[in-house]
SERO-4910 file (N, C-alpha, C, O; in steps of 0.05 Angstrom, whole numbers):
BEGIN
 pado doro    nc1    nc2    nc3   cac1   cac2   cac3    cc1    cc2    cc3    oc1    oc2    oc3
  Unk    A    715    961   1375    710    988   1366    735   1004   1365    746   1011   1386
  Unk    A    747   1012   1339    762   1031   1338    759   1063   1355    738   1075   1356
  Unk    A    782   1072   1367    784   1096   1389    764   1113   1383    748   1124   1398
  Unk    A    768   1115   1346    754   1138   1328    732   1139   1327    717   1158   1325
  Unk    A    727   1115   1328    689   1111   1316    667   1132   1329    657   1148   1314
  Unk    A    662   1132   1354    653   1156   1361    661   1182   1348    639   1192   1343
  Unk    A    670   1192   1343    675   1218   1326    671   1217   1298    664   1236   1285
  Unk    A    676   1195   1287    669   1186   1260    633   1191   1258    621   1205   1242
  Unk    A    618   1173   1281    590   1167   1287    576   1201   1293    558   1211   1279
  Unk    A    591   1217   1319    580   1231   1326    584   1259   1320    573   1276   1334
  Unk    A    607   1266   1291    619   1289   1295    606   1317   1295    619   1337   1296
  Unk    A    577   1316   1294    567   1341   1293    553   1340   1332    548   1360   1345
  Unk    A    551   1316   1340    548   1317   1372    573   1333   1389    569   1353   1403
  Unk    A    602   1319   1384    623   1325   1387    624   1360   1383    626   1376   1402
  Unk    A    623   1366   1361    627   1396   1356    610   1416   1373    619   1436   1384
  Unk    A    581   1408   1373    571   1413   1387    569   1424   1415    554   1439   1426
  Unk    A    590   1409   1423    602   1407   1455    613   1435   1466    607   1442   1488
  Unk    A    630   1450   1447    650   1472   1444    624   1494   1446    633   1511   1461
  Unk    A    605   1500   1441    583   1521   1440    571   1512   1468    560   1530   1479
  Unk    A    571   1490   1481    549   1488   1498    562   1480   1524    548   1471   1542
  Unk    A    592   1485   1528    611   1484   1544    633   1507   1539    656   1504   1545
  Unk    A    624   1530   1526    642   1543   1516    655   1555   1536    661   1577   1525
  Unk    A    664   1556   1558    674   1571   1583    694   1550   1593    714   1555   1607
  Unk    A    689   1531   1587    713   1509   1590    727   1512   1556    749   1519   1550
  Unk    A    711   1506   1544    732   1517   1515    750   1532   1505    770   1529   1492
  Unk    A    735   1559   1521    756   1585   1523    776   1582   1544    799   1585   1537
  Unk    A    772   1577   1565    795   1566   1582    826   1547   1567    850   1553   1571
  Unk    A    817   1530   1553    836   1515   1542    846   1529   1513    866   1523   1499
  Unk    A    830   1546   1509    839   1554   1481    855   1578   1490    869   1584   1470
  Unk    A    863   1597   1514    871   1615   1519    901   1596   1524    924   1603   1518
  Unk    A    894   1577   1535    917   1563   1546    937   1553   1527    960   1557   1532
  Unk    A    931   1542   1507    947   1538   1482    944   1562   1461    955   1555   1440
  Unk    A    938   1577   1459    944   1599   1441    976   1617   1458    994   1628   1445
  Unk    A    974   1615   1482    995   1633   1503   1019   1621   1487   1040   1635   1486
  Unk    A   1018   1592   1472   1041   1582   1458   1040   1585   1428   1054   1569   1415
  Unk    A   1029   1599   1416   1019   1601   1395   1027   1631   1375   1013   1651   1375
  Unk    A   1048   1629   1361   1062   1655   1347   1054   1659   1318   1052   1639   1303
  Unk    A   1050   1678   1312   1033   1681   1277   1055   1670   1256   1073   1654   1262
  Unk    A   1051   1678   1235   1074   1666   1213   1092   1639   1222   1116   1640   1226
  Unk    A   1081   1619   1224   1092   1592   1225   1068   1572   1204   1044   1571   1208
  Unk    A   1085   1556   1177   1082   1532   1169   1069   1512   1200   1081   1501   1218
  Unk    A   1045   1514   1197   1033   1500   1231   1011   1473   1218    996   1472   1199
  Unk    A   1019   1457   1236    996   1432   1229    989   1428   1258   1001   1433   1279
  Unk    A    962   1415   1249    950   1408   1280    946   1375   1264    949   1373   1240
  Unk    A    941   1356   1279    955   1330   1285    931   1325   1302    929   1331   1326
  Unk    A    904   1308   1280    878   1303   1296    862   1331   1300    853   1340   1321
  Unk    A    862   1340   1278    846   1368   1276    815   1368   1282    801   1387   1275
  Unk    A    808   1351   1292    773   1344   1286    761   1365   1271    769   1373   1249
  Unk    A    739   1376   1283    721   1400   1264    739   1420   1271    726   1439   1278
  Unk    A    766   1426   1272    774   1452   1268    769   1470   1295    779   1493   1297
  Unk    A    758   1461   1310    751   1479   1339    777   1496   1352    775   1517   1365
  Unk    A    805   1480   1346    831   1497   1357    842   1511   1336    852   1534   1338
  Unk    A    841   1493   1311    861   1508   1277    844   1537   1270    855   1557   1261
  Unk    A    822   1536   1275    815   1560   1269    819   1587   1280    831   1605   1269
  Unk    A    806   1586   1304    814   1608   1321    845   1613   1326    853   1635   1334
  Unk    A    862   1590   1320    892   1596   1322    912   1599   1301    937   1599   1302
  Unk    A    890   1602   1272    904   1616   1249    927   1589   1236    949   1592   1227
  Unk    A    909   1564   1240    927   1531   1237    911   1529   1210    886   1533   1209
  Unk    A    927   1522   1186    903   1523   1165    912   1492   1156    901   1487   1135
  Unk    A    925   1472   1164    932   1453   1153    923   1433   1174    933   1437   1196
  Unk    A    906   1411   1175    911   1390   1194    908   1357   1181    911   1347   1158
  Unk    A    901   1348   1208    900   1315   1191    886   1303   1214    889   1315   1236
  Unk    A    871   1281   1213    845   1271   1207    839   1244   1212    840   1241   1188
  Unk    A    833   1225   1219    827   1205   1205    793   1192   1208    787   1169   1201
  Unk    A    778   1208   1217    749   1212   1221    740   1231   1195    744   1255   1193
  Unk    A    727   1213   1175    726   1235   1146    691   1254   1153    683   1272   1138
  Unk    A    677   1247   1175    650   1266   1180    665   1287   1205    650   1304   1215
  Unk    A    691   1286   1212    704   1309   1236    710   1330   1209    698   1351   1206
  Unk    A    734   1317   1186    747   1328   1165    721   1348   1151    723   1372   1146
  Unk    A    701   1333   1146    689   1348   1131    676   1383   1152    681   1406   1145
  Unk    A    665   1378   1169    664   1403   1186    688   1419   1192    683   1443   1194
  Unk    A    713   1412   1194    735   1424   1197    740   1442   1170    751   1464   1168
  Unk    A    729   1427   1149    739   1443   1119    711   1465   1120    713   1487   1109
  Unk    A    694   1459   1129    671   1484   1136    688   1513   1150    678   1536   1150
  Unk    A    713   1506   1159    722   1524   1174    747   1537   1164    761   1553   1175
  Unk    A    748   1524   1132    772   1537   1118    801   1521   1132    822   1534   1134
  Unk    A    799   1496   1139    825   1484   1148    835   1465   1118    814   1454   1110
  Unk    A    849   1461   1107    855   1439   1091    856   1418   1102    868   1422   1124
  Unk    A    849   1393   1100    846   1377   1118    852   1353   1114    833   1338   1116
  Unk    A    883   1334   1106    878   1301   1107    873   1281   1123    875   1278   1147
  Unk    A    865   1268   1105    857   1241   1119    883   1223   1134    904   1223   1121
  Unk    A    885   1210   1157    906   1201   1163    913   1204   1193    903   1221   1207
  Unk    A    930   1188   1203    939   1172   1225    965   1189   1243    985   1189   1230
  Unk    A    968   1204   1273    984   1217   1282   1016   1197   1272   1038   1207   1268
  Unk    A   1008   1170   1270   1031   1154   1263   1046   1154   1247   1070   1150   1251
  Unk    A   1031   1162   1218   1038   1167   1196   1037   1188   1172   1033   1186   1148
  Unk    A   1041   1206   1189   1043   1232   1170   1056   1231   1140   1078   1226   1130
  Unk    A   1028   1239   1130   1042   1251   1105   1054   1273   1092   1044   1284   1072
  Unk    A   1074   1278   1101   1084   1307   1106   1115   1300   1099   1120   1276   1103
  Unk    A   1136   1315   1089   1167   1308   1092   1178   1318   1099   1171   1342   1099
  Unk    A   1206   1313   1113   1221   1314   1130   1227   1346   1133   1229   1361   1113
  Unk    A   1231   1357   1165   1232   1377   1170   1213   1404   1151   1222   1425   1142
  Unk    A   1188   1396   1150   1168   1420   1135   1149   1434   1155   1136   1452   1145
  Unk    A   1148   1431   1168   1130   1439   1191   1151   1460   1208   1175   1456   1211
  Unk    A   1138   1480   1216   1147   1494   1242   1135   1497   1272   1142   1506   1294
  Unk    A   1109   1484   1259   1097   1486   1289   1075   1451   1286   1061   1447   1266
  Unk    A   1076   1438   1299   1060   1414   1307   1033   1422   1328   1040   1440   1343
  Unk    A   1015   1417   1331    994   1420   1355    979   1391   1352    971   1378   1333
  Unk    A    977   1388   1382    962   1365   1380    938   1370   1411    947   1369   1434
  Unk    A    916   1373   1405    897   1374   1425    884   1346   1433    877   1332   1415
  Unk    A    880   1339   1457    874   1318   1464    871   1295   1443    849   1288   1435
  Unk    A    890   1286   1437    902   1275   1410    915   1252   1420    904   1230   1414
  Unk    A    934   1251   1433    957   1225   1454    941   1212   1464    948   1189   1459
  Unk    A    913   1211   1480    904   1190   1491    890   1170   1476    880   1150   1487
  Unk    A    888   1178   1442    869   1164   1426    896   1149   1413    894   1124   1413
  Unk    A    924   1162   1401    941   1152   1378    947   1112   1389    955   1109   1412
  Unk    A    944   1086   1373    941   1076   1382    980   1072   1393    984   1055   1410
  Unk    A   1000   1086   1383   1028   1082   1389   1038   1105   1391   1037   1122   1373
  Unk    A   1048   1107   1413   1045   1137   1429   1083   1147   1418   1092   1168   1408
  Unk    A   1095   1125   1423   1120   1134   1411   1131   1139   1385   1152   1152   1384
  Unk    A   1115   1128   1359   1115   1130   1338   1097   1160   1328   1096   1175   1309
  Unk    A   1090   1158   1344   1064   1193   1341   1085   1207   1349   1087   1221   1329
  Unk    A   1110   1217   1371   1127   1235   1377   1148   1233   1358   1162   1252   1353
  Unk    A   1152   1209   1346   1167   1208   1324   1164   1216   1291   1177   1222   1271
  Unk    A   1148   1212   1297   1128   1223   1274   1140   1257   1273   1158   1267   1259
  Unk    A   1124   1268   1290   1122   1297   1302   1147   1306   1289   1148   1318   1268
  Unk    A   1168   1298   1303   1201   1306   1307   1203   1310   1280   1205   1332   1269
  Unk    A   1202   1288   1271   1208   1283   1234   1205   1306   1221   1223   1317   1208
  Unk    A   1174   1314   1227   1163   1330   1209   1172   1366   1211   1170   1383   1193
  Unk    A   1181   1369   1241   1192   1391   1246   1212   1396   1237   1229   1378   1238
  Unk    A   1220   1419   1227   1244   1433   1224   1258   1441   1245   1245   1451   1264
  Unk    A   1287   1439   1247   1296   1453   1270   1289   1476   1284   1286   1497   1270
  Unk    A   1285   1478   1307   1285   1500   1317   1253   1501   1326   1245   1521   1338
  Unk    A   1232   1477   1318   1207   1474   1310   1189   1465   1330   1194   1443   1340
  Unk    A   1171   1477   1338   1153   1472   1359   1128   1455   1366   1106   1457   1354
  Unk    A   1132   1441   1383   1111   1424   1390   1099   1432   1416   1109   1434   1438
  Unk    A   1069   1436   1404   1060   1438   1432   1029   1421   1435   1009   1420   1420
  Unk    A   1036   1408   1465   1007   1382   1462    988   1393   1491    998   1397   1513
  Unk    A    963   1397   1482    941   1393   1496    921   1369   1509    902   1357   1498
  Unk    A    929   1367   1528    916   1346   1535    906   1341   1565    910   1359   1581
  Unk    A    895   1317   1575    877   1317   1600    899   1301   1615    907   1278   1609
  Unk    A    908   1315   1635    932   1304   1657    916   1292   1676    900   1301   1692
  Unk    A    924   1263   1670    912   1250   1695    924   1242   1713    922   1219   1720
  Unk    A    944   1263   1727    963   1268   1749    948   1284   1759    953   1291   1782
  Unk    A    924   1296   1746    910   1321   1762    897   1304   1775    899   1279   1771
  Unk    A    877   1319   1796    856   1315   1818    828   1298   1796    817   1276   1795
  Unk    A    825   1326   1780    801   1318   1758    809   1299   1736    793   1289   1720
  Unk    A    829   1296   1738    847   1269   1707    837   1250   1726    816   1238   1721
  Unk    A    854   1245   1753    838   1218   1776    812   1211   1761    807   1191   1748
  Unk    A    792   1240   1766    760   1231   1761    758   1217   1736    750   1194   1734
  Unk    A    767   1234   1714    767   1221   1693    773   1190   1683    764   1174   1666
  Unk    A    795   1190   1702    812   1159   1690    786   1134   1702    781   1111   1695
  Unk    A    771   1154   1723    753   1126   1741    727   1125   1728    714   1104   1724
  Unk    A    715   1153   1718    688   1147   1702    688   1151   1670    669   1161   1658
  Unk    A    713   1140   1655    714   1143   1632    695   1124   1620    687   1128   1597
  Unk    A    688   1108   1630    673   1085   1610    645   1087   1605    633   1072   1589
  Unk    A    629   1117   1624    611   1125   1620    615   1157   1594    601   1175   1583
  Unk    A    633   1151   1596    636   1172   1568    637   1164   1533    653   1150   1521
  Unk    A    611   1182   1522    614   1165   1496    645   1172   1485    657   1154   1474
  Unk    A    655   1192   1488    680   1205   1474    707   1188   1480    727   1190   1466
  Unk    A    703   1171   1504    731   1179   1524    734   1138   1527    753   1123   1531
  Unk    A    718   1136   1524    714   1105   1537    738   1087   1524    748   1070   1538
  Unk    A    749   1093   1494    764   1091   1490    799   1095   1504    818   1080   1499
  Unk    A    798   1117   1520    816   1129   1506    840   1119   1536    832   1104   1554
  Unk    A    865   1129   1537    890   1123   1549    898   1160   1557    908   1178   1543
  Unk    A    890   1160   1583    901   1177   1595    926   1179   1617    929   1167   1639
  Unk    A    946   1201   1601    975   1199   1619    971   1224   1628    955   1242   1622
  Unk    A    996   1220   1648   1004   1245   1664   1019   1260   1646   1030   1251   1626
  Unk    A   1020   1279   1653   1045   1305   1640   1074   1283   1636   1083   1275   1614
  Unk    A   1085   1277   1667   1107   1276   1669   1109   1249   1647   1129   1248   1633
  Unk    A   1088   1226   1647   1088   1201   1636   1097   1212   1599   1114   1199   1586
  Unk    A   1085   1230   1589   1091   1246   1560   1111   1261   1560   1120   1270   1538
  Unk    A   1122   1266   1583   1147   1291   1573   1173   1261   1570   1191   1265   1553
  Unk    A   1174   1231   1587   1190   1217   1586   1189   1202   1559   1207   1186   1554
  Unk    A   1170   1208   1543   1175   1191   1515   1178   1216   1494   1187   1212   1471
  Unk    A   1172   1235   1500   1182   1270   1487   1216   1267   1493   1233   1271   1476
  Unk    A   1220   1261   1511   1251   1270   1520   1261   1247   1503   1281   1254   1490
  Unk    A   1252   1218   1500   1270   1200   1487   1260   1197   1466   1264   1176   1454
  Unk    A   1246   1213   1456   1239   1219   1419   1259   1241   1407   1261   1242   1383
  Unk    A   1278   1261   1425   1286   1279   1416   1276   1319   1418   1282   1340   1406
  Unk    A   1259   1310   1441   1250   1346   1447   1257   1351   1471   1261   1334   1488
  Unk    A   1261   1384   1475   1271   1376   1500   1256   1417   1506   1237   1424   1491
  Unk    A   1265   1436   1525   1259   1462   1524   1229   1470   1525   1216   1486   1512
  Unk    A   1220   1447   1553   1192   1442   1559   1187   1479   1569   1205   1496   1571
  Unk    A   1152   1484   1574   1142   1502   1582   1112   1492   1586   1101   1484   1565
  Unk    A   1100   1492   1604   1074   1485   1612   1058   1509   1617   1067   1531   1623
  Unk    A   1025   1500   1613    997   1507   1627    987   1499   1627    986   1484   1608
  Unk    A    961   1497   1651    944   1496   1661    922   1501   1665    924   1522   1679
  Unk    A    899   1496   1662    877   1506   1663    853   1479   1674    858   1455   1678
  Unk    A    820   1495   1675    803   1479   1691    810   1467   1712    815   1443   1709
  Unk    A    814   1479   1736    821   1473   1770    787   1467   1781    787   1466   1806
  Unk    A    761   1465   1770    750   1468   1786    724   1445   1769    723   1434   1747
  Unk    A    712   1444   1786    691   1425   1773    683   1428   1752    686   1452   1744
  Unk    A    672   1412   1734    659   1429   1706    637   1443   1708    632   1464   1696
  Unk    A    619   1431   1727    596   1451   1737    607   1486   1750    592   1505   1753
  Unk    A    618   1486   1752    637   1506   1773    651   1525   1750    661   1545   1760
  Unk    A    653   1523   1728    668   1530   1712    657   1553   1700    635   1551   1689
  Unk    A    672   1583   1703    660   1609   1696    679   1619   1675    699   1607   1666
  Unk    A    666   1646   1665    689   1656   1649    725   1660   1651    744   1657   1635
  Unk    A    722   1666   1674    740   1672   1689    757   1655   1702    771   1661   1721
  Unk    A    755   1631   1692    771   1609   1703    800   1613   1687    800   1622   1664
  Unk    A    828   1603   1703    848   1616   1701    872   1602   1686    876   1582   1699
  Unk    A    886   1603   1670    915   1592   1662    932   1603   1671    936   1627   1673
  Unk    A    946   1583   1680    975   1583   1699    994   1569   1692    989   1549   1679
  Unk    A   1019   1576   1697   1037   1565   1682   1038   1532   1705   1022   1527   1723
  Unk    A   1063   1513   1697   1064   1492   1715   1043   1472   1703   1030   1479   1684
  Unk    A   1042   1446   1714   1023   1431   1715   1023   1409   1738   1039   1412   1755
  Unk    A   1004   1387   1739    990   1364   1760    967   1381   1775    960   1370   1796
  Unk    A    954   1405   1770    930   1410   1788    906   1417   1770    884   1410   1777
  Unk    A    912   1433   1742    901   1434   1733    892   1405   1704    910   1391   1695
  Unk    A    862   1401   1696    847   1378   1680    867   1381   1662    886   1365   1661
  Unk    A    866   1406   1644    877   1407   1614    909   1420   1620    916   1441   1631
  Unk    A    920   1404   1612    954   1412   1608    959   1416   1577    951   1402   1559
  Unk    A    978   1444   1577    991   1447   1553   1024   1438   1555   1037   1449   1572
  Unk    A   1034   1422   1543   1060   1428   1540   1074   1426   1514   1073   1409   1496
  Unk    A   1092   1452   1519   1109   1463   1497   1132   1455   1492   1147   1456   1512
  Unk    A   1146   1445   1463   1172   1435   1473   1183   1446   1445   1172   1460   1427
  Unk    A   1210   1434   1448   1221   1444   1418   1241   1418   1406   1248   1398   1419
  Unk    A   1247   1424   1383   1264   1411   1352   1292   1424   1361   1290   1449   1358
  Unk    A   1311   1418   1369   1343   1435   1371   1354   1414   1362   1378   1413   1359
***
């Protein structure tokens, strides 16, 4: 079974998720928007239905689940089809990259940061969302993933395990957050982003093109 197929199979289950966990949603969406500046050429990189490009003013992404693509274009994103590996995009056009829990699915994790680089223009920002399983709750995750239809697939790293193939792809001018410290049951409006990471589930980190 390809990583995708679930999201290919389930993408209106998937979307679904964001309305009926929305207090963990908003948590992570406060957390990567804190990196997030208006007027930037921006692609998101595994856009599924659009759940982050929208609310963060990303009108371009890419895809390779064509029932995620099609709900994402419900949301006014332009949307191709295609692989974090192999962007179809040219050299230095992008100013901003985003990739939301995106790295634990790409099946070549160093060719996806290379990718990235490519596509940025100097001076050009990357920033990745994802489930640190250096955290307490990444632990949980990494041990009951196989009861997850989403996840069972998937390859979860630590922060620090992604910033060492970031650093030898060419980025460097890291900035982290944090967010979901607490069970998911446990999880209120008011749950917090902090800068740093290893305590908090969802890690942001920000880097740059120099």
């Amino acid at each position: 079974m390809l990583k995708t197929d679930p999201y290919q199979k389930y993408a209106n289950q998937y979307d679904k998720w964001f309305d009926e966990n929305h207090q963990i949603y908003e948590a992570e969406l406060r957390a990567v928007r804190s990196f997030i500046s208006g007027n930037q050429f921006s692609l998101e990189i595994g856009v599924g239905t659009g759940r982050f490009a929208a609310p963060l003013g990303i009108r371009i992404g890419i895809d390779p689940a064509e029932s995620m693509r099609k709900i994402a274009r419900k949301r006014e994103i332009e949307v191709l089809g295609g692989v974090a590996e192999y962007l179809p995009f040219k050299d230095s056009s992008c100013e901003l990259v985003l990739m939301i829990t995106v790295i634990c699915f790409v099946n070549d994790i160093y060719k996806t940061f290379t990718e990235s680089y490519r596509v940025l223009s100097d001076g050009g920002t990357i920033v990745i969302g994802m489930i640190d399983s250096g955290s307490p709750l990444g632990q949980s995750y990494l041990k009951h993933k196989q009861n997850s239809l989403f996840y069972k697939q998937a390859t979860f790293y630590s922060v620090d395990q992604i910033l060492e193939v970031m650093k030898k792809t060419g980025f460097n001018d890291f900035s982290f957050r944090q967010t979901i410290f607490n069970d998911i049951s446990e999880i209120t409006d008011n749950e917090i982003v902090s800068t740093g990471y290893g305590k908090g589930l969802f890690a942001v980190i920000h880097g740059k093109k120099n």
